[in-house]
C-alpha positions as MATLAB code, in Angstrom:
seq = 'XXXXXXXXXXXXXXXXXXXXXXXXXXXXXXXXXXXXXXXXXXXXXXXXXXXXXXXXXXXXXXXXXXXXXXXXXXXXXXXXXXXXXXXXXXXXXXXXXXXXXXXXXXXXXXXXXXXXXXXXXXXXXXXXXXXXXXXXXXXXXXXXXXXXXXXXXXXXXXXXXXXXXXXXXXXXXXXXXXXXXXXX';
ca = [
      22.549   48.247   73.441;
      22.479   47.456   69.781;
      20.423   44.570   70.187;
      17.735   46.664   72.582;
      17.637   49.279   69.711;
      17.368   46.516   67.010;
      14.700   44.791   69.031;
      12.862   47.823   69.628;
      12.663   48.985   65.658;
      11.472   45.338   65.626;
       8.307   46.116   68.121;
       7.808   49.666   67.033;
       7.408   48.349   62.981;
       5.160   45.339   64.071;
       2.973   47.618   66.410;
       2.577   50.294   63.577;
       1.398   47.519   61.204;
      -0.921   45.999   63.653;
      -3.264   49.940   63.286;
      -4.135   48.154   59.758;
      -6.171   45.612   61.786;
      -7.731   48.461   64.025;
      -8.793   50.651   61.135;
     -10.714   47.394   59.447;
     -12.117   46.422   62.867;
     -12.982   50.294   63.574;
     -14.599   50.787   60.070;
     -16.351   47.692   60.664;
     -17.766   48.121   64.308;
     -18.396   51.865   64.232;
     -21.655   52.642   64.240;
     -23.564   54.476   61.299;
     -24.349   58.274   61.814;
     -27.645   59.022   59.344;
     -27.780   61.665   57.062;
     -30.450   62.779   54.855;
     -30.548   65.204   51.860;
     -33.049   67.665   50.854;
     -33.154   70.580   48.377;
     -33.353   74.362   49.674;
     -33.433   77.176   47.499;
     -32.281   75.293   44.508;
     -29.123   73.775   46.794;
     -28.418   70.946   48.584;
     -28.201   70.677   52.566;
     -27.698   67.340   54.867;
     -29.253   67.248   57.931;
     -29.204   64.477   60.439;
     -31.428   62.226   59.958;
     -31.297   61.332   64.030;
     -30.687   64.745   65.896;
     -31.109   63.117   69.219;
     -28.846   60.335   68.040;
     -25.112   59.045   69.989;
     -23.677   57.217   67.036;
     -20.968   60.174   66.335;
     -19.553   59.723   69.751;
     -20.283   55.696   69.708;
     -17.874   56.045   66.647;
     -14.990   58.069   68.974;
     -15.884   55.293   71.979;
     -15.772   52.388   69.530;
     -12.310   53.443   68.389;
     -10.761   54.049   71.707;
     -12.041   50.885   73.113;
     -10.506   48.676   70.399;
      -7.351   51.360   70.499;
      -7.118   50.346   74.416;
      -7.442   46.618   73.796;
      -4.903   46.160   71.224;
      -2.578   48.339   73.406;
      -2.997   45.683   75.933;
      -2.510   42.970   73.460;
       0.346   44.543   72.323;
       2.212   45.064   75.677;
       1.506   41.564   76.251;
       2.952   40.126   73.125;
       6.034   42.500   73.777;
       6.465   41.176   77.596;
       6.086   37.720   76.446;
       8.508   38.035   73.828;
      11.196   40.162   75.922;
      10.142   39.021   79.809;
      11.504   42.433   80.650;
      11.267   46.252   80.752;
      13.794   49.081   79.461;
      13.386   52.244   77.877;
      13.904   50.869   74.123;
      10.812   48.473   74.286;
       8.576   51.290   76.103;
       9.592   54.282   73.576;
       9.290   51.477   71.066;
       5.547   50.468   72.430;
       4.301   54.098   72.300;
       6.230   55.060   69.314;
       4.587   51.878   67.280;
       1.086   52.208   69.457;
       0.739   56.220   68.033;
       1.741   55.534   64.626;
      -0.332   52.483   64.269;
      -3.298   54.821   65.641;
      -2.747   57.295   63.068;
      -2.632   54.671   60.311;
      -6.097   52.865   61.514;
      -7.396   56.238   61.737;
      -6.391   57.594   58.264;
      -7.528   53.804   56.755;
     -10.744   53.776   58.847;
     -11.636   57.059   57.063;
     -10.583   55.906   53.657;
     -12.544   52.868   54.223;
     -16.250   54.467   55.226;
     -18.582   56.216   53.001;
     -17.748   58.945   50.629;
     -16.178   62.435   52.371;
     -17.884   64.423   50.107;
     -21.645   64.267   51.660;
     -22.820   66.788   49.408;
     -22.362   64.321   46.432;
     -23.706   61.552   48.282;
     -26.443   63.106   49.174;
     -27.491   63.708   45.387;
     -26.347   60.239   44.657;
     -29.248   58.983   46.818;
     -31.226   61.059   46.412;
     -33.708   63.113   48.202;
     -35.321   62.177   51.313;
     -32.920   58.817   51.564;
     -31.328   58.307   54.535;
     -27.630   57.589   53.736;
     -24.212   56.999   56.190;
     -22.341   59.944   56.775;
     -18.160   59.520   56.647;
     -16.180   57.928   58.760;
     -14.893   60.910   61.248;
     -13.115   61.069   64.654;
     -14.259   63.830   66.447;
     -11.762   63.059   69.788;
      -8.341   63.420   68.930;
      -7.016   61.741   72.184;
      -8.692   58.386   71.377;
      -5.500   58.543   69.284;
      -3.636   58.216   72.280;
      -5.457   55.227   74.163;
      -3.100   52.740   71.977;
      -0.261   54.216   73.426;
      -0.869   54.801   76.663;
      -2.813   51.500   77.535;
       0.348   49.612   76.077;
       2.867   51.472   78.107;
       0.480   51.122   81.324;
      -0.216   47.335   80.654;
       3.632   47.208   80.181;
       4.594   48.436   83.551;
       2.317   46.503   85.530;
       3.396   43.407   83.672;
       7.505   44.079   84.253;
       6.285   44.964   87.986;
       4.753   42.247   88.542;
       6.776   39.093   86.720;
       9.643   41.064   85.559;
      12.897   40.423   86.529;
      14.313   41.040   89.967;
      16.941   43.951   91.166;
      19.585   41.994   93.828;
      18.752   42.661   97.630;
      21.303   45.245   98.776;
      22.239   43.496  101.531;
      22.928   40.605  100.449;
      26.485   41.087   99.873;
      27.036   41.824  103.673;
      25.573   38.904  105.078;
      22.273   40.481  105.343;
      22.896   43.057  107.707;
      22.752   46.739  106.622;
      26.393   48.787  107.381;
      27.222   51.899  108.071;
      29.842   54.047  105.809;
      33.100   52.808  107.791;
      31.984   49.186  107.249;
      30.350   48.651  110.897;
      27.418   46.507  111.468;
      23.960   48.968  111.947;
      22.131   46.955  113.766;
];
């Protein structure tokens, strides 16, 4: 059991690390949501540029579709590396999968334009389009790490994971009853 427990603080420290790699990639891929500033009554608004526009929820989809893959690649890597189940290596997978979605999240954000729009807005200018921040409006995309890796990991140790004995093997193939007599 210690080695299960030491294996899975293994998987659930290399999983959270890998969300550094998702929050680049997510920064990176997400697409741009347009703002534009413009002066009312002596103040500032920001308006979207596009009103019409999908990139705020192409920026939730692009996240949760790289969250999903590198759940997959994850469970992979830790079936590979293990060619078996168990609870350590699952609570390990969606342990590791949710913190390194948290991370990428909190680094993707860090990474993308300025939070304060207001500011950007006057550092632009008025009238110039500009990139509003980094933001993930669905909260559950911060589950499709997890889950995908714990799904991925099932089917995997279903399909080419190790086998429980027949349990009739042991009596010549032929089930018995409880007094040791031959049922069929």
């Amino acid at each position: 059991m210690k080695t299960e427990l030491r294996e899975a603080a293994v998987v659930t420290v290399a999983v959270a690390v890998a969300g550094v790699l998702l929050g680049v990639l997510w920064w990176w891929l997400a697409p741009h949501v347009p703002l534009v500033g413009d002066v009312v009554d002596k103040s500032w608004v920001v308006y979207l540029s596009d009103s019409e526009g999908e990139q705020a929820i192409g920026v939730d989809g692009t996240f949760t579709l790289l969250a999903v893959a590198f759940g997959a690649v994850s469970a992979l890597g830790v079936f590979f590396w293990r060619r078996r189940g168990g609870v350590p290596l699952a609570v390990a997978l969606g342990v590791g999968g949710l913190l390194a979605s948290l991370l990428a999240w909190k680094l993707g954000v860090r990474l993308g334009p300025s939070q304060d729009v207001i500011a950007h807005a006057k550092q632009v200018g008025k009238g110039v389009t500009f990139s509003a921040p980094l933001k993930l409006g669905a909260k559950g995309a911060l589950l499709a790490w997890p889950l995908a890796a714990l799904v991925v990991h099932l089917g995997l140790t279903a399909l080419f994971g190790p086998r429980d004995p027949e349990p009739y093997q042991e009596h010549g193939g032929v089930p018995k009853d409880p007094y040791g007599e031959p049922m069929a």
